[in-house]
C-alpha positions in Angstrom: -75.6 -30.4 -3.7 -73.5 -30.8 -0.7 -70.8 -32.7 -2.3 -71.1 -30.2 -4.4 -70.2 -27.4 -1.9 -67.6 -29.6 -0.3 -65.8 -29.5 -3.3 -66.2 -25.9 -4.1 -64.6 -25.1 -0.6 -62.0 -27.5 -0.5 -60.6 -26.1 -3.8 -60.4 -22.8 -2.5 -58.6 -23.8 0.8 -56.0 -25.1 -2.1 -56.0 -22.1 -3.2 -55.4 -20.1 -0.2 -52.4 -22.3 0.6 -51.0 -21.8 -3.0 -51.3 -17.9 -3.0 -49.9 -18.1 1.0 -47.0 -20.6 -0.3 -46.0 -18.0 -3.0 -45.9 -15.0 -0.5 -43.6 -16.6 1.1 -41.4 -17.5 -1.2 -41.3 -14.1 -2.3 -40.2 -12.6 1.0 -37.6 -15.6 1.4 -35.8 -14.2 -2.0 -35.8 -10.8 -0.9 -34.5 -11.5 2.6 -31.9 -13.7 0.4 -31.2 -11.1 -2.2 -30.4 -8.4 0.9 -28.2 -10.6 2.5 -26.1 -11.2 -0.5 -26.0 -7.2 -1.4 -24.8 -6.3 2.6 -22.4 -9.0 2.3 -20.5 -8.1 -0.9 -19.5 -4.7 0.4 -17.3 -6.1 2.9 -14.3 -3.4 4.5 -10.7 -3.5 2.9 -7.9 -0.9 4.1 -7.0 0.9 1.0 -5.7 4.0 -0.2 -6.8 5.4 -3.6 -7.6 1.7 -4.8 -4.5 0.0 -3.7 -3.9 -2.6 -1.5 -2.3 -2.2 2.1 1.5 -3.3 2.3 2.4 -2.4 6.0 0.5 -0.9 8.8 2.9 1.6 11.7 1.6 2.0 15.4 3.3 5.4 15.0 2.9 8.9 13.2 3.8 7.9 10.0 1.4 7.4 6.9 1.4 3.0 5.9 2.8 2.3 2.6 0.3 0.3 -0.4 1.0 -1.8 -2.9 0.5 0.2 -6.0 -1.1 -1.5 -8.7 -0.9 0.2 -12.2 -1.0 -1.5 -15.0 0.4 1.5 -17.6 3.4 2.6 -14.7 6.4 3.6 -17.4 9.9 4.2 -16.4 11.1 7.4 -17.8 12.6 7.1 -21.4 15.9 8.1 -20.3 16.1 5.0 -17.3 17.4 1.7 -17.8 14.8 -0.2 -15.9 14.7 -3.0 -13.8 13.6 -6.5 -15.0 11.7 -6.8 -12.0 10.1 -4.5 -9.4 7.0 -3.5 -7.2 5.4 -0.1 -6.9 4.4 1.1 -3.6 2.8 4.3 -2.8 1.9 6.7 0.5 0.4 9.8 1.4 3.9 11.9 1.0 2.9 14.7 2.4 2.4 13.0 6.2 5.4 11.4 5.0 7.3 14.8 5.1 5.5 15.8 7.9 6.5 12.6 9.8 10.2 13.3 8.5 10.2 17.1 10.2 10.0 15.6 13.5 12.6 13.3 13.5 15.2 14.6 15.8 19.2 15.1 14.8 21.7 12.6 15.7 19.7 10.6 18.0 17.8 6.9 17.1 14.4 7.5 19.4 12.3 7.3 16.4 11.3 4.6 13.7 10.4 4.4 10.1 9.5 1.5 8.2 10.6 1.0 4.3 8.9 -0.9 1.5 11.4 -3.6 0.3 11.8 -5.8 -2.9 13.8 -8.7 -2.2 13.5 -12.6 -3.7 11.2 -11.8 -5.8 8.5 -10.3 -3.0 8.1 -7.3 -1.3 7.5 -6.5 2.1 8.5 -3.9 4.8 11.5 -3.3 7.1 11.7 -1.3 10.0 14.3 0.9 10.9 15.4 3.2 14.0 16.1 6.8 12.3 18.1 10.2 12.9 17.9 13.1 10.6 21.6 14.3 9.9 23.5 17.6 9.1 24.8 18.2 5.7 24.7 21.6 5.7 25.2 24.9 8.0 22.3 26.3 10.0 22.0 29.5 7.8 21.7 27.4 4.6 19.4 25.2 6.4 17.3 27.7 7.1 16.9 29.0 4.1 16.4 25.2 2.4 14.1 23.9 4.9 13.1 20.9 2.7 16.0 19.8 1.9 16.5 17.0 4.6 18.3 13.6 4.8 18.2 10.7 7.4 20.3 8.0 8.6 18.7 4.5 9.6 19.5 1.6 11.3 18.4 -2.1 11.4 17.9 -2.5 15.3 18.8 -5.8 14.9 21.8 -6.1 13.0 23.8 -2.6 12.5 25.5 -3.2 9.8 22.0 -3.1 7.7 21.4 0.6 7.0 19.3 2.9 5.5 19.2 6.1 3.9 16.9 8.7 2.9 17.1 11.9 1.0 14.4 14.8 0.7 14.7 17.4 -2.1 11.5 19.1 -1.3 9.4 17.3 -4.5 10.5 13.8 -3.6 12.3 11.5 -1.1 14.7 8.6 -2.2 15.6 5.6 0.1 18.1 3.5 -0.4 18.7 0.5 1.6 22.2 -1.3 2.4 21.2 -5.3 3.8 23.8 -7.9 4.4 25.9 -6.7 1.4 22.9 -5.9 -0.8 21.7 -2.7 -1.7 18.2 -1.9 -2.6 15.7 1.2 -3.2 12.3 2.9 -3.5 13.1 5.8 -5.9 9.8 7.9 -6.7 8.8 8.4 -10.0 6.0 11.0 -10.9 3.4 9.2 -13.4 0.1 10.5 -14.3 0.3 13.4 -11.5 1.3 10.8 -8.7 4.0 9.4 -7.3 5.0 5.7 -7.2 7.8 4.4 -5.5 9.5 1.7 -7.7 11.3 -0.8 -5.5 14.2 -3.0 -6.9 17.3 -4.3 -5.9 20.6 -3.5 -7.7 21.4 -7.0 -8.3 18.7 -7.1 -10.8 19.2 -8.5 -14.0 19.2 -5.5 -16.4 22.0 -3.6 -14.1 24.1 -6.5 -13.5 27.0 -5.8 -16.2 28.5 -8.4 -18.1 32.2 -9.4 -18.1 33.2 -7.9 -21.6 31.6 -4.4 -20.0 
């Protein structure tokens, strides 16, 4: 009878281990299936979806890489063979514009750039300059355009146009000439950078 007894109690110790084993393994996959969940959402700087291209210390809104797989040139455009699409918030874009003073470099602006087959970002020193009379100013306000300068070398330049819809760069460095023209798809603008020395504008010798 008392082996008897022994035996009964020893199997439920056994069991009491099992059933405390099995708890435990429980809580171990839940504390592993939270850890997993809090470190997927990890932080990324981006701007409606896209990725960040270059950061400023200063007023003006960064520039993303744009990344948009249906982007179409318009019909009427001879496109390049090969480009980028970057993208900003345009509107702190013109607001950063409206502050920069006339004929005098104390402020800078940096530029998305496609060159080599990459893009990156160039920074320039800026002034905004006069193209038209006061009055006619006045009564255009938007209509603004800007003169930049490669600190470094002043023979790379820079220059920007605002229409009041959109604002076109175009960028002259060491002999080359590049741009970020905005183009309006699907309600938002995309600036397509390219250089002119790109294959579909380079003519051939019969032309």
């Amino acid at each position: 009878m008392k082996k008897f007894y022994l035996c009964l109690c020893l199997l439920a110790f056994c069991l009491i281990q099992v059933a405390d084993a099995q708890k435990k393994k429980t809580r171990y996959k839940k504390k592993t299936v939270k850890k997993t969940i809090v470190a997927s959402n990890s932080r990324t700087d981006t701007f409606n979806q896209n990725l960040l291209l270059c950061y400023t210390m200063y007023d003006m809104p960064s520039w993303y890489l744009a990344v948009s797989k249906d982007f179409r040139f318009p019909v009427d455009m001879q496109q390049p063979a090969y480009y980028r699409l970057a993208t900003t918030n345009d509107t702190l874009l013109t607001m950063y514009l409206k502050s920069i003073p006339y004929d005098t470099f104390t402020k800078k602006i940096v530029l998305p750039l496609f060159s080599n087959m990459s893009i990156s970002c160039k920074e320039f020193m800026i002034q905004r300059t006069v193209t038209m009379d006061s009055v006619l100013q006045a009564k255009y306000p938007d209509l603004m355009s800007f003169k930049a300068v490669d600190a470094a070398n002043p023979l790379n330049i820079a220059r920007i146009d605002c229409d009041g819809k959109s604002t076109r760069i175009m960028m002259n460095l060491n002999g080359d000439v590049y741009y970020a023209t905005p183009f309006v798809f699907h309600k938002r603008t995309y600036y397509a950078c390219y250089s002119q020395n790109d294959p579909n504008f380079v003519k051939q010798k019969f032309e």
